[in-house]
Backbone bond lengths (Angstrom), bond angles and torsions (degrees), N, CA, C in turn:
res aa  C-N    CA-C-N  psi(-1)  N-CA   C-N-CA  omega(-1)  CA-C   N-CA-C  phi
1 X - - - 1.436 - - 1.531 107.33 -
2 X 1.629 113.82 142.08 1.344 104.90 170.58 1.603 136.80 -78.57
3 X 0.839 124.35 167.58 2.026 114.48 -175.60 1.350 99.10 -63.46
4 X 1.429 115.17 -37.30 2.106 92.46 175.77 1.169 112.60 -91.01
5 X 1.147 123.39 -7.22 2.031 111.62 166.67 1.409 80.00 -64.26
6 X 1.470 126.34 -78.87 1.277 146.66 -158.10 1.486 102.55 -24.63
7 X 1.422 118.11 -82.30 1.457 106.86 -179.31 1.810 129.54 -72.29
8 X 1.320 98.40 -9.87 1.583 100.58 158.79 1.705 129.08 -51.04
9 X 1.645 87.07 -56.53 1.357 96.72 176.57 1.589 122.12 -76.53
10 X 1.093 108.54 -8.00 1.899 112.94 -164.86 1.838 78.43 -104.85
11 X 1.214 133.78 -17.67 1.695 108.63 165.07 1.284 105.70 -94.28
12 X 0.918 132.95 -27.55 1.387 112.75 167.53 1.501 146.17 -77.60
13 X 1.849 99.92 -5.15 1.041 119.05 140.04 1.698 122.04 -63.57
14 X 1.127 140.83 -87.13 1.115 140.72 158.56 1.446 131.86 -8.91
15 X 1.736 101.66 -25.56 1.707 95.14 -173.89 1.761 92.33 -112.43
16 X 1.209 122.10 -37.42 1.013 130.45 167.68 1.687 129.86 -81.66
17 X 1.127 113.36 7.52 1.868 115.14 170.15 1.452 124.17 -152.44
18 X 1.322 134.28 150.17 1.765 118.64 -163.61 1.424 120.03 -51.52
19 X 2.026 104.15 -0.55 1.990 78.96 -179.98 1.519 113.98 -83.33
20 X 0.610 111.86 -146.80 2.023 120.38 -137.48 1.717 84.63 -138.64
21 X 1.492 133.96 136.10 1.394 104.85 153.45 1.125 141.84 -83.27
22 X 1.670 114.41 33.72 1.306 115.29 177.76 1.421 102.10 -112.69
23 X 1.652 126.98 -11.35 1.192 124.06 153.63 1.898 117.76 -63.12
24 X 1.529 104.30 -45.26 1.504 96.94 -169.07 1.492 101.85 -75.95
25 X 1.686 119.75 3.44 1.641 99.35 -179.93 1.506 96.07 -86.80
26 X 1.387 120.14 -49.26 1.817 95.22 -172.40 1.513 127.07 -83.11
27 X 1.982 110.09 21.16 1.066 112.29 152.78 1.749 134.53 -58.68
28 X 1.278 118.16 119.02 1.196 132.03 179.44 1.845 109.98 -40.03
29 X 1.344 132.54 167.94 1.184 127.60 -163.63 1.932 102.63 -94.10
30 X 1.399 99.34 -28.49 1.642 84.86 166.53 1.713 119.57 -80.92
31 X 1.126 117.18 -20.96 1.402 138.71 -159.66 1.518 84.20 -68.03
32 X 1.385 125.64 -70.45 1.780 137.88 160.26 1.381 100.11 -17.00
33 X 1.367 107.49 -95.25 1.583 108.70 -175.78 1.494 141.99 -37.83
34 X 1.560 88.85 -15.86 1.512 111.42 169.80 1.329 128.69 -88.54
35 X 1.047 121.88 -52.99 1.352 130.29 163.30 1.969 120.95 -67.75
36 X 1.614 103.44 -6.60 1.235 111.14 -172.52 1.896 88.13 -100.39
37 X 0.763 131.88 -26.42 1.449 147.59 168.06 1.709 111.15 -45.73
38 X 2.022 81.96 -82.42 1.486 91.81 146.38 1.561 151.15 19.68
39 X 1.584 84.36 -99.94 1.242 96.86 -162.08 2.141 97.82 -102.43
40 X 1.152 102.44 -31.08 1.811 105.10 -177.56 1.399 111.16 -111.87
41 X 1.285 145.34 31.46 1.606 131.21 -168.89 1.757 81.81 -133.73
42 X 1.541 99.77 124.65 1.560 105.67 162.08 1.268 118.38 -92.40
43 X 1.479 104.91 134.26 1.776 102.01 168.14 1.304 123.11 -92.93
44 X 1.144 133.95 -176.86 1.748 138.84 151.33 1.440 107.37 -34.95
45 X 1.458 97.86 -59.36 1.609 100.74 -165.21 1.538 122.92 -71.28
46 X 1.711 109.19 -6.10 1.361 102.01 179.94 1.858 114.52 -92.20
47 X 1.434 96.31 -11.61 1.373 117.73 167.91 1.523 120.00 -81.08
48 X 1.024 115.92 11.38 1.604 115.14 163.87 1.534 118.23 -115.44
């Protein structure tokens, strides 16, 4: 992942979900993508 996906998504974790940003900084780069998945990526199925 690049440093601005990277820090895009790790603030919008932080401003938008209960972690803390000193938890999402020593989150790992899939750990990010996962919980950024998570918690903000719509699927098909949430649209029905």
């Amino acid at each position: 992942m690049s440093q601005t996906e990277r820090s895009f998504k790790m603030e919008h974790l932080w401003e938008k979900t209960k972690y803390n940003k000193a938890e999402v900084i020593h989150m790992s780069d899939e750990q990010i993508e996962y919980f950024h998945w998570l918690y903000f990526e719509e699927s098909v199925y949430d649209l029905m």
